[in-house]
mmJSON file of the N, C-alpha and C atoms, coordinates in Angstrom:
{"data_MODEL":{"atom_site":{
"group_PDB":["ATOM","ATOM","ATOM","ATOM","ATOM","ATOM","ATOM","ATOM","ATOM","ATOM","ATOM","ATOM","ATOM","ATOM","ATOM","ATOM","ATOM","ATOM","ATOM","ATOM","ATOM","ATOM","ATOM","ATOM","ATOM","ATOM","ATOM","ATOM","ATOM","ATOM","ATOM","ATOM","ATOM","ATOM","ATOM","ATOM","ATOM","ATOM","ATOM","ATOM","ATOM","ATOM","ATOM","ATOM","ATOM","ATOM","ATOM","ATOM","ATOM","ATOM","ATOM","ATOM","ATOM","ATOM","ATOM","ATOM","ATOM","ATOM","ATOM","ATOM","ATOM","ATOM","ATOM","ATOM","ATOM","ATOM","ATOM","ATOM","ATOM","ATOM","ATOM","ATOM","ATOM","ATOM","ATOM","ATOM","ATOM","ATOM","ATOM","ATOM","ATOM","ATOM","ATOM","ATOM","ATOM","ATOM","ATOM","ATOM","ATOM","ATOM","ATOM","ATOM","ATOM","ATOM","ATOM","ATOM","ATOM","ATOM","ATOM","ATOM","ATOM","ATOM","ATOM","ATOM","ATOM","ATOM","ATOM","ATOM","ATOM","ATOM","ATOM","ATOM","ATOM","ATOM","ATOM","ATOM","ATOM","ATOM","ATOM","ATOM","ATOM","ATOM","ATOM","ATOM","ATOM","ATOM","ATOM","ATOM","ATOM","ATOM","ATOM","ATOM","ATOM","ATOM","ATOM","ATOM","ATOM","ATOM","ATOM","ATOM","ATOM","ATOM","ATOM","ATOM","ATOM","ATOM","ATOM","ATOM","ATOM","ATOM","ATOM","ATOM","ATOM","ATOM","ATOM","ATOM","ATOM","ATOM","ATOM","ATOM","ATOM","ATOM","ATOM","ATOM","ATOM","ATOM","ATOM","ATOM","ATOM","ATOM","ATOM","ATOM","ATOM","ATOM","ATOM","ATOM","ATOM","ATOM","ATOM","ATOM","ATOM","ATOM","ATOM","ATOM","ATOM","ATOM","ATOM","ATOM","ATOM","ATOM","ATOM","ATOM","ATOM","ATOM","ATOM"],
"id":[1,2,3,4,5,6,7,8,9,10,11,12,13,14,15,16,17,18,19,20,21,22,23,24,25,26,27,28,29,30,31,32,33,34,35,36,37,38,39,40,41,42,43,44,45,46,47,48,49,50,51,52,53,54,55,56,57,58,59,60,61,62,63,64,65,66,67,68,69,70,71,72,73,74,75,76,77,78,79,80,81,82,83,84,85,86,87,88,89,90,91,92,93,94,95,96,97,98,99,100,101,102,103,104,105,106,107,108,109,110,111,112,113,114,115,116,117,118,119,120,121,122,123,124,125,126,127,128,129,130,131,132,133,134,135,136,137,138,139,140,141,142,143,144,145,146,147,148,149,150,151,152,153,154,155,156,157,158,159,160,161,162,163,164,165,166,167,168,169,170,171,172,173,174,175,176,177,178,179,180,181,182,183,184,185,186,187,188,189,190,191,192,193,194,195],
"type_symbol":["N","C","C","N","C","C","N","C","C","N","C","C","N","C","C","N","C","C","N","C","C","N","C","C","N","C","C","N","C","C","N","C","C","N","C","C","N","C","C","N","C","C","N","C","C","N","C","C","N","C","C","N","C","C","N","C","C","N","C","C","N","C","C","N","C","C","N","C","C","N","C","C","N","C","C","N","C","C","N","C","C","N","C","C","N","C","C","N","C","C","N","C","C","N","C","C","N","C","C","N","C","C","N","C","C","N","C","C","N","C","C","N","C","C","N","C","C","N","C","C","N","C","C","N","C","C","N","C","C","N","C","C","N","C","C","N","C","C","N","C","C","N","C","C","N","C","C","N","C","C","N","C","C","N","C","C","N","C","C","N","C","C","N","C","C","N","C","C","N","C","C","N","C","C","N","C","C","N","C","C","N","C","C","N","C","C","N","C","C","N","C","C","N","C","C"],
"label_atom_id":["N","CA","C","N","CA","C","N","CA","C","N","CA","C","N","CA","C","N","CA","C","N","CA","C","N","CA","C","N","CA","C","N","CA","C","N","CA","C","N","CA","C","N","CA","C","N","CA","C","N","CA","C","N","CA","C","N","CA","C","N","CA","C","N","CA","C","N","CA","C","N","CA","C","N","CA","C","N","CA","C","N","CA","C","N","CA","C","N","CA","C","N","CA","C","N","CA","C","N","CA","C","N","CA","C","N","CA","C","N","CA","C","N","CA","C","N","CA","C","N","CA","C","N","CA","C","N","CA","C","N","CA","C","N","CA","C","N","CA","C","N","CA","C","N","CA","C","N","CA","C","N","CA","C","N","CA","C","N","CA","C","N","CA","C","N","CA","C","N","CA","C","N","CA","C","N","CA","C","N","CA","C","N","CA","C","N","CA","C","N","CA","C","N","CA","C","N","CA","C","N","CA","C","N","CA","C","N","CA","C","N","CA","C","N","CA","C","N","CA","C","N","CA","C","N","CA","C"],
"label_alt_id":[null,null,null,null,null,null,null,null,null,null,null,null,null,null,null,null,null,null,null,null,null,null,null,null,null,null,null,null,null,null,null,null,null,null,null,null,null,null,null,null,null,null,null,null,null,null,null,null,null,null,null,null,null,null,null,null,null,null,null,null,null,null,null,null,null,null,null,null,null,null,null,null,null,null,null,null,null,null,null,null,null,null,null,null,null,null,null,null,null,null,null,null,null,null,null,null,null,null,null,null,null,null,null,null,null,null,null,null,null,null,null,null,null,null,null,null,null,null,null,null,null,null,null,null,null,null,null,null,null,null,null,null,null,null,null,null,null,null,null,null,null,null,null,null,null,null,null,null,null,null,null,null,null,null,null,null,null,null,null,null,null,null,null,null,null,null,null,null,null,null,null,null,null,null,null,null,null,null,null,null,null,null,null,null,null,null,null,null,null,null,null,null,null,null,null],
"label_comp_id":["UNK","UNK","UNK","UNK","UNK","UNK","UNK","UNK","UNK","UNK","UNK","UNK","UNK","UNK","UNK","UNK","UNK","UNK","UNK","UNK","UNK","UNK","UNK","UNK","UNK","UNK","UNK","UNK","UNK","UNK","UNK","UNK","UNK","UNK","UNK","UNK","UNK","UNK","UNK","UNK","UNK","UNK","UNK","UNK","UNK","UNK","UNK","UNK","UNK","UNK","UNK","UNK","UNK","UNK","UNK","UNK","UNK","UNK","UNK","UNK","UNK","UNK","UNK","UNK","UNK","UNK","UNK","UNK","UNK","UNK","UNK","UNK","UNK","UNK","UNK","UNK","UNK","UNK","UNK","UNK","UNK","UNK","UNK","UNK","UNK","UNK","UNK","UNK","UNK","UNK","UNK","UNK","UNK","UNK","UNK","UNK","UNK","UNK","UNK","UNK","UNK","UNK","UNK","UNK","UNK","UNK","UNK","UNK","UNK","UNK","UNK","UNK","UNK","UNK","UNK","UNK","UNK","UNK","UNK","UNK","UNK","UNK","UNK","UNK","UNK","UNK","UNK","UNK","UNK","UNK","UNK","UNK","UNK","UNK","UNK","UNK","UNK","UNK","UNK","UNK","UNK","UNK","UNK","UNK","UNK","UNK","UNK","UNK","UNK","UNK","UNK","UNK","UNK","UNK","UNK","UNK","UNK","UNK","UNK","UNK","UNK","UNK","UNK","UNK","UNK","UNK","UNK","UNK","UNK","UNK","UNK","UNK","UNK","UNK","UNK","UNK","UNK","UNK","UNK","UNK","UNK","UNK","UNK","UNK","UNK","UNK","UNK","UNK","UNK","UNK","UNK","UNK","UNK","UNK","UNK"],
"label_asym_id":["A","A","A","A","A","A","A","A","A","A","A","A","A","A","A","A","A","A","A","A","A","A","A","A","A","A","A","A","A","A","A","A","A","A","A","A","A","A","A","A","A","A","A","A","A","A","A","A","A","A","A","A","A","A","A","A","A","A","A","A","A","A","A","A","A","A","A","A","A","A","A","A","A","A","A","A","A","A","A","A","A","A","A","A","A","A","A","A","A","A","A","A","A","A","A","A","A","A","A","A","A","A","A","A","A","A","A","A","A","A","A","A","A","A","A","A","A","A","A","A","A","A","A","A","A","A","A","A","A","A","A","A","A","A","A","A","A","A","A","A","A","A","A","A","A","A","A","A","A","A","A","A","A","A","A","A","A","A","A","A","A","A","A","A","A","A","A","A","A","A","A","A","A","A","A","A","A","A","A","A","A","A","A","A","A","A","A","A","A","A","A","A","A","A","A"],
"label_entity_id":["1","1","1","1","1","1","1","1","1","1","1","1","1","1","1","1","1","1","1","1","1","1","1","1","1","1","1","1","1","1","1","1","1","1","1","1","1","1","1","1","1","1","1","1","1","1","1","1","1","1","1","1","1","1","1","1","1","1","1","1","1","1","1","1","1","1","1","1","1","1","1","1","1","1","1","1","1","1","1","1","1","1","1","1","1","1","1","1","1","1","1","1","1","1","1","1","1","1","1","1","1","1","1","1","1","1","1","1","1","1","1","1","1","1","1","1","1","1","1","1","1","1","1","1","1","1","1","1","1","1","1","1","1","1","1","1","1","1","1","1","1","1","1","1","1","1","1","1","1","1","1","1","1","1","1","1","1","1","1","1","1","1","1","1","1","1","1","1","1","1","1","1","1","1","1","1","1","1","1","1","1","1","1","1","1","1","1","1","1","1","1","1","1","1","1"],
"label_seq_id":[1,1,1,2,2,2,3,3,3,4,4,4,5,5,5,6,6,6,7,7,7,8,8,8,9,9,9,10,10,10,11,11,11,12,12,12,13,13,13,14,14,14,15,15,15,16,16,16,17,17,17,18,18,18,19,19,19,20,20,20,21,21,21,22,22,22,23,23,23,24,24,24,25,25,25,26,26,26,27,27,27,28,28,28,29,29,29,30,30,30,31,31,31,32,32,32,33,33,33,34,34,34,35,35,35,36,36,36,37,37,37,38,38,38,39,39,39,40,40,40,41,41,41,42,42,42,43,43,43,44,44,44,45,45,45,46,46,46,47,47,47,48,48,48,49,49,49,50,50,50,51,51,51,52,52,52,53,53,53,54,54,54,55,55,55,56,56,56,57,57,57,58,58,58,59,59,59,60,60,60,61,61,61,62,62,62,63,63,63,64,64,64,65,65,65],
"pdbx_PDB_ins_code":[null,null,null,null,null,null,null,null,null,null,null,null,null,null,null,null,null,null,null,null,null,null,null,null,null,null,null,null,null,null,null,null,null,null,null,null,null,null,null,null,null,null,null,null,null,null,null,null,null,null,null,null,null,null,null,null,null,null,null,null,null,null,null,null,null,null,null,null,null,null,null,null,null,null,null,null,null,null,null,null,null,null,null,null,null,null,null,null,null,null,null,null,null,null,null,null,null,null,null,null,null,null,null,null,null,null,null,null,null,null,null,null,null,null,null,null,null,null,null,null,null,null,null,null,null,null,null,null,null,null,null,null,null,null,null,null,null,null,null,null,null,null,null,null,null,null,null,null,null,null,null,null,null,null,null,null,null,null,null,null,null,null,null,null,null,null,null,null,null,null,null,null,null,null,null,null,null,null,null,null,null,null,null,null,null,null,null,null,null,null,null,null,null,null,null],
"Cartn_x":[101.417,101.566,101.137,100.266,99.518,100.917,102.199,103.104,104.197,103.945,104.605,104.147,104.436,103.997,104.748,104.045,105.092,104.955,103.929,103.766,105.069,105.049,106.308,105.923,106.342,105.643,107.033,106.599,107.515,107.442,108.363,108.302,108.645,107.864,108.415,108.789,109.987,110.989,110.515,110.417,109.046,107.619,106.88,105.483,105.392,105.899,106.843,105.206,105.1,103.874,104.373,103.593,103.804,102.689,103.388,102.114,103.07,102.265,102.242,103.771,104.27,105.361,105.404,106.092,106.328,105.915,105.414,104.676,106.054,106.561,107.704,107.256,108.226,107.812,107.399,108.056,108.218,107.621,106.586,106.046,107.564,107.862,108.78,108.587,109.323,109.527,110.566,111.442,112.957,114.314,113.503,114.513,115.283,116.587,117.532,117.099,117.169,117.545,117.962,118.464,119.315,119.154,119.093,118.955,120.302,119.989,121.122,121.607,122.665,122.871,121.816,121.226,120.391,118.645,118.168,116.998,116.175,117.115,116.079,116.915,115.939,116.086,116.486,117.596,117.894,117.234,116.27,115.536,116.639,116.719,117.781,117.017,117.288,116.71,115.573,115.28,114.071,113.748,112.149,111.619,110.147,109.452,108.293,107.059,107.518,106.952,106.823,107.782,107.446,109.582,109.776,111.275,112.313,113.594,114.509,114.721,114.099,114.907,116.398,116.835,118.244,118.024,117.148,116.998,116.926,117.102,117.262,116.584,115.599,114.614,115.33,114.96,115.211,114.256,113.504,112.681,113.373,111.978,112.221,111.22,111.104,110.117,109.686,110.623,110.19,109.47,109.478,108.979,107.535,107.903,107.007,106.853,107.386,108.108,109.087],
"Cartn_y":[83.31,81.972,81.966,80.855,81.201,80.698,80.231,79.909,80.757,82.19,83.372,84.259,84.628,85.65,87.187,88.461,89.788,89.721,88.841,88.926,88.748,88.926,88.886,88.778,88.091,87.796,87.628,88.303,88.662,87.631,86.834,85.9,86.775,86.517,87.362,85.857,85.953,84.841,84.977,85.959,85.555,85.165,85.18,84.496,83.619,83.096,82.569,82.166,83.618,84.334,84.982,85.169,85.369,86.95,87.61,89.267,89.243,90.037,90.192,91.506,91.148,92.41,92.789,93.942,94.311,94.143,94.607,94.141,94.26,92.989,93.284,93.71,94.226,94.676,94.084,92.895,91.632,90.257,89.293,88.269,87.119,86.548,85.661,84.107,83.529,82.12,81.465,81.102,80.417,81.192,82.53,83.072,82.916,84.021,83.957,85.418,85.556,86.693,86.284,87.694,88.15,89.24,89.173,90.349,91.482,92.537,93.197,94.052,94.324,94.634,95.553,96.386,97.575,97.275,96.092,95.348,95.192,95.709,95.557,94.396,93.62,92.808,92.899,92.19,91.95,90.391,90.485,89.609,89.415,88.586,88.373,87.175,87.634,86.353,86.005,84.074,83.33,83.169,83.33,82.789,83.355,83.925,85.017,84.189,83.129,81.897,81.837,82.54,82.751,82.626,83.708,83.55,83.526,83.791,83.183,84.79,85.836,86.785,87.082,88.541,88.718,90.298,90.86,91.433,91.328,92.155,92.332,93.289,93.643,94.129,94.292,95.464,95.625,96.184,95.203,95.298,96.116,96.922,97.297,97.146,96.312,95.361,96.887,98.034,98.676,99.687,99.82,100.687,100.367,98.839,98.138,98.111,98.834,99.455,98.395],
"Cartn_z":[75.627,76.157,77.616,78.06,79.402,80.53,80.334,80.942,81.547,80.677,80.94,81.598,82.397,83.27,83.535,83.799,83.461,85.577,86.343,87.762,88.669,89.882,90.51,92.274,93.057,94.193,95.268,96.43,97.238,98.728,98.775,100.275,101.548,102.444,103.519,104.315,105.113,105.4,107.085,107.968,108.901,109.05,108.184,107.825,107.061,106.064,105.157,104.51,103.912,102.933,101.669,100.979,99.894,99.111,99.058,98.294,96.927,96.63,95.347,95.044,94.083,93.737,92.117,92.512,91.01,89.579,88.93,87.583,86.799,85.565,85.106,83.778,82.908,81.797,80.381,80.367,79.685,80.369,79.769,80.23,80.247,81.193,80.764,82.059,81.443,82.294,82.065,82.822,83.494,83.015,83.975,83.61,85.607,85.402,86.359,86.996,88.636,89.246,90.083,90.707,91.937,92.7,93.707,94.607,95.151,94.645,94.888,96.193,96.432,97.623,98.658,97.54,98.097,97.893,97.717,97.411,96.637,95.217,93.855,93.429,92.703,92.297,90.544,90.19,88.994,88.676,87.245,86.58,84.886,84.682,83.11,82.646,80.991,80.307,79.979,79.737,79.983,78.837,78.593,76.948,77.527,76.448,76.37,75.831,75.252,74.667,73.061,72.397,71.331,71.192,71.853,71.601,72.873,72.317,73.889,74.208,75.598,75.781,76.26,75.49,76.257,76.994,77.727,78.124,79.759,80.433,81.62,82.282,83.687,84.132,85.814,85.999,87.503,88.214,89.306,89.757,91.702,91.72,93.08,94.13,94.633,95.953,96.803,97.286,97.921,97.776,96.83,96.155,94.758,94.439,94.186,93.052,92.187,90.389,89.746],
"occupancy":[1.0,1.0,1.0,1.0,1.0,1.0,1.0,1.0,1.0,1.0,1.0,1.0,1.0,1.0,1.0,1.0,1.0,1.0,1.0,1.0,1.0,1.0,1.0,1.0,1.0,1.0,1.0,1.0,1.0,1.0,1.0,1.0,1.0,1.0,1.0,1.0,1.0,1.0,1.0,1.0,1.0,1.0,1.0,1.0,1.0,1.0,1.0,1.0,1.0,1.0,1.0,1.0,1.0,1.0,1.0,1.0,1.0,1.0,1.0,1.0,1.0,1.0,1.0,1.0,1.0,1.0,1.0,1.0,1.0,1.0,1.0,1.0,1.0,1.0,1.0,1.0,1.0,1.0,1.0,1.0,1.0,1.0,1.0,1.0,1.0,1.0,1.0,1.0,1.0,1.0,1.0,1.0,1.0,1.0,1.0,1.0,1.0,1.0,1.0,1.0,1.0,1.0,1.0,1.0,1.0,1.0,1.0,1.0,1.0,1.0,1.0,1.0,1.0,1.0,1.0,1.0,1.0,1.0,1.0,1.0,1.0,1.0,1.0,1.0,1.0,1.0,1.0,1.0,1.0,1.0,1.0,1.0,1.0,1.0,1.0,1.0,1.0,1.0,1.0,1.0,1.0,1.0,1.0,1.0,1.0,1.0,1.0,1.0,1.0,1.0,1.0,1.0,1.0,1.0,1.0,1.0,1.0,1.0,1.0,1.0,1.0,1.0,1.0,1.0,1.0,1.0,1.0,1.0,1.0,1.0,1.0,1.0,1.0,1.0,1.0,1.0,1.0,1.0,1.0,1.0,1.0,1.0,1.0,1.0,1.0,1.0,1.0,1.0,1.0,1.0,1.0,1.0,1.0,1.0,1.0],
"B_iso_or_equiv":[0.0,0.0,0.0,0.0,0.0,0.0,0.0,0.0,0.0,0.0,0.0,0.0,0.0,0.0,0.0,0.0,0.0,0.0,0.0,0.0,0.0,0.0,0.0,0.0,0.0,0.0,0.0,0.0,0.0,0.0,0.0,0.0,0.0,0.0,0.0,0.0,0.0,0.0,0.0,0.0,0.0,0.0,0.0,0.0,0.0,0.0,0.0,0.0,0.0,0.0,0.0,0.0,0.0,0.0,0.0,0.0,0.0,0.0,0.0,0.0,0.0,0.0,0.0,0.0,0.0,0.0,0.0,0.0,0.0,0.0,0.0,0.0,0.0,0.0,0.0,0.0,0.0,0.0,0.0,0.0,0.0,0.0,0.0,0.0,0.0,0.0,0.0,0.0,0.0,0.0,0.0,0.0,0.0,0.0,0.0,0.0,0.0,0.0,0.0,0.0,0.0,0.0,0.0,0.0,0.0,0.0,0.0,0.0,0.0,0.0,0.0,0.0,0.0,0.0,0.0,0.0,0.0,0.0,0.0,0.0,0.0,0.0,0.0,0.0,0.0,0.0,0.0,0.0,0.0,0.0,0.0,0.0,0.0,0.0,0.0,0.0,0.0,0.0,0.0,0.0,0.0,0.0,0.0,0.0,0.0,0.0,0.0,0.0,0.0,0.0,0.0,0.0,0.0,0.0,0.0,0.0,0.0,0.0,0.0,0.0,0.0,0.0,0.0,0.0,0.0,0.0,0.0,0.0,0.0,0.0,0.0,0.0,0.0,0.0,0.0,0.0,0.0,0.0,0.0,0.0,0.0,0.0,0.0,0.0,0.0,0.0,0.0,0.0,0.0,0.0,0.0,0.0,0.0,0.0,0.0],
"pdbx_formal_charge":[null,null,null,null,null,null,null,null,null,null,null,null,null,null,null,null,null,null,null,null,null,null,null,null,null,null,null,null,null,null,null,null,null,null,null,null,null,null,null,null,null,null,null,null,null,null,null,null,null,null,null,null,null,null,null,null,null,null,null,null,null,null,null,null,null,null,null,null,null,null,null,null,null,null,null,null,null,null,null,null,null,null,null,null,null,null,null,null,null,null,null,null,null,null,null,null,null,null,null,null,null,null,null,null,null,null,null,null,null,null,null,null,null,null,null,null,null,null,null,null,null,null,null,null,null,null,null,null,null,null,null,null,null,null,null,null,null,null,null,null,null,null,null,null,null,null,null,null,null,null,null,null,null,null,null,null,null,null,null,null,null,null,null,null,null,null,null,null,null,null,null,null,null,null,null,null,null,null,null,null,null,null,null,null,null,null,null,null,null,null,null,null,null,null,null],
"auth_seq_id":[1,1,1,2,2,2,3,3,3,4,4,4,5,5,5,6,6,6,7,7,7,8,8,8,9,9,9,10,10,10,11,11,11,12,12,12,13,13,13,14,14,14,15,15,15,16,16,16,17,17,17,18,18,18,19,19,19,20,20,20,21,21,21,22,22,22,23,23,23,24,24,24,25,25,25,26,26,26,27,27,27,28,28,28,29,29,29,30,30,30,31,31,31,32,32,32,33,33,33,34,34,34,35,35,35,36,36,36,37,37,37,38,38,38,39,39,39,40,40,40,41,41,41,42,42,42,43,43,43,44,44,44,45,45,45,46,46,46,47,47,47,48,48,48,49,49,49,50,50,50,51,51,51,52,52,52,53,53,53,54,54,54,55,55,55,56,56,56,57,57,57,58,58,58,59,59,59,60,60,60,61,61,61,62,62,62,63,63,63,64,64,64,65,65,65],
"auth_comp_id":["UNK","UNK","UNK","UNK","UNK","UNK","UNK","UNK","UNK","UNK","UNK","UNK","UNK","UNK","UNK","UNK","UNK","UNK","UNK","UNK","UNK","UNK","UNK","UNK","UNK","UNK","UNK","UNK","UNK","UNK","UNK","UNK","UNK","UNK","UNK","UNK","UNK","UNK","UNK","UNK","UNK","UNK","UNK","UNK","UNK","UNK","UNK","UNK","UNK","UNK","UNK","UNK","UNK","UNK","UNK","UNK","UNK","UNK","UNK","UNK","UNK","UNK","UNK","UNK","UNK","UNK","UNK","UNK","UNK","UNK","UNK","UNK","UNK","UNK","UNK","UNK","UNK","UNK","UNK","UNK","UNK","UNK","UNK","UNK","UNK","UNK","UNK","UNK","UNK","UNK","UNK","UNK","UNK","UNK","UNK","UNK","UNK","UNK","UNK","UNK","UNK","UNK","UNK","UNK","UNK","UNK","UNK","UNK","UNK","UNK","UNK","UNK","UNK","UNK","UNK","UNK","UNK","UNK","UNK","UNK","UNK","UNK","UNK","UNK","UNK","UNK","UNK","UNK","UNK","UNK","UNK","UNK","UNK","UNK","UNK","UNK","UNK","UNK","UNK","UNK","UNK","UNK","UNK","UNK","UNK","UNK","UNK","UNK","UNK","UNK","UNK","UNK","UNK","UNK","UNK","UNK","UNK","UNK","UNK","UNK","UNK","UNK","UNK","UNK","UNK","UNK","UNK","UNK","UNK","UNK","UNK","UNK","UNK","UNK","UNK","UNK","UNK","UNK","UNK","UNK","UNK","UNK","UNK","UNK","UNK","UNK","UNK","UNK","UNK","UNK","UNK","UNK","UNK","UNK","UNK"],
"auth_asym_id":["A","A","A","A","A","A","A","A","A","A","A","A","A","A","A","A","A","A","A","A","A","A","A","A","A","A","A","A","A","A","A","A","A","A","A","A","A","A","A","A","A","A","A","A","A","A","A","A","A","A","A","A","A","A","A","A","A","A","A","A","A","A","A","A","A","A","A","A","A","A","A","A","A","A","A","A","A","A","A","A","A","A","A","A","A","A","A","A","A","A","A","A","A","A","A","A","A","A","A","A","A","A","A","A","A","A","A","A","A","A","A","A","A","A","A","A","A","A","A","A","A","A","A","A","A","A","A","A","A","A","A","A","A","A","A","A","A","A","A","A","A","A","A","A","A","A","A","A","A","A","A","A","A","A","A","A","A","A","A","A","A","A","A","A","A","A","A","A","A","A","A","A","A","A","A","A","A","A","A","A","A","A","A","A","A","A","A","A","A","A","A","A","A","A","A"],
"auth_atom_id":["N","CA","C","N","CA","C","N","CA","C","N","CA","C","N","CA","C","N","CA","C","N","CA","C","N","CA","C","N","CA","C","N","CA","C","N","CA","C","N","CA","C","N","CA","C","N","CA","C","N","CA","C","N","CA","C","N","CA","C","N","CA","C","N","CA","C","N","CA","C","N","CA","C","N","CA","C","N","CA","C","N","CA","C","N","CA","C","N","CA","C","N","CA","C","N","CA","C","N","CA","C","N","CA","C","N","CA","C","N","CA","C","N","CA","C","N","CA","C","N","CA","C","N","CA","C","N","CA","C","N","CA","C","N","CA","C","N","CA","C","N","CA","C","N","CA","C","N","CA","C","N","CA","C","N","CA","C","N","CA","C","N","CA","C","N","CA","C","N","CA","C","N","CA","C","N","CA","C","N","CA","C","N","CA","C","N","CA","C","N","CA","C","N","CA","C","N","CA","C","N","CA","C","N","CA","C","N","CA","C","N","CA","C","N","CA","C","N","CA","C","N","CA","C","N","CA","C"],
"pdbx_PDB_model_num":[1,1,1,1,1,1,1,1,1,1,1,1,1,1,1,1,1,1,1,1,1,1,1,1,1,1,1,1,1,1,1,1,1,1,1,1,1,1,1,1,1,1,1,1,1,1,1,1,1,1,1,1,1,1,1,1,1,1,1,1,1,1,1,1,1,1,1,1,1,1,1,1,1,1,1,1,1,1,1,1,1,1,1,1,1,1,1,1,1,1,1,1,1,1,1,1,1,1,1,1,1,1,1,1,1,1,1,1,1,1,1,1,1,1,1,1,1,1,1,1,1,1,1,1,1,1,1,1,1,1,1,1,1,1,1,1,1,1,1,1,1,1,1,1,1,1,1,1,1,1,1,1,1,1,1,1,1,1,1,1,1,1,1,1,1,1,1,1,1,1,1,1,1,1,1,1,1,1,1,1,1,1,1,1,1,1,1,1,1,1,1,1,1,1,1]
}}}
């Protein structure tokens, strides 16, 4: 589905720019995250365009994985 995406894009809040992050493992769209104390990000959920996911992905910006 061209609405899903596995891409992930990182704001920097002084340039208030945008690069590219993390490739996720699963294509998804409206799903929920959160940033965790130590700066990976938790991704949950969404829809792949075919079905509703219940999986969950933890992305790491610093590392870029």
């Amino acid at each position: 589905n061209e609405d899903t995406l596995a891409s992930s894009e990182l704001l920097d809040l002084e340039t208030e720019t945008f690069s590219p992050g993390p490739e996720m493992e699963s294509r998804r769209f409206g799903c929920a995250a959160a940033v965790l104390e130590d700066g990976r990000v938790v991704v949950v959920g969404g829809y792949d365009g075919t079905d509703t996911l219940t999986t969950t992905e933890v992305l790491s910006p610093a590392s870029n994985t």
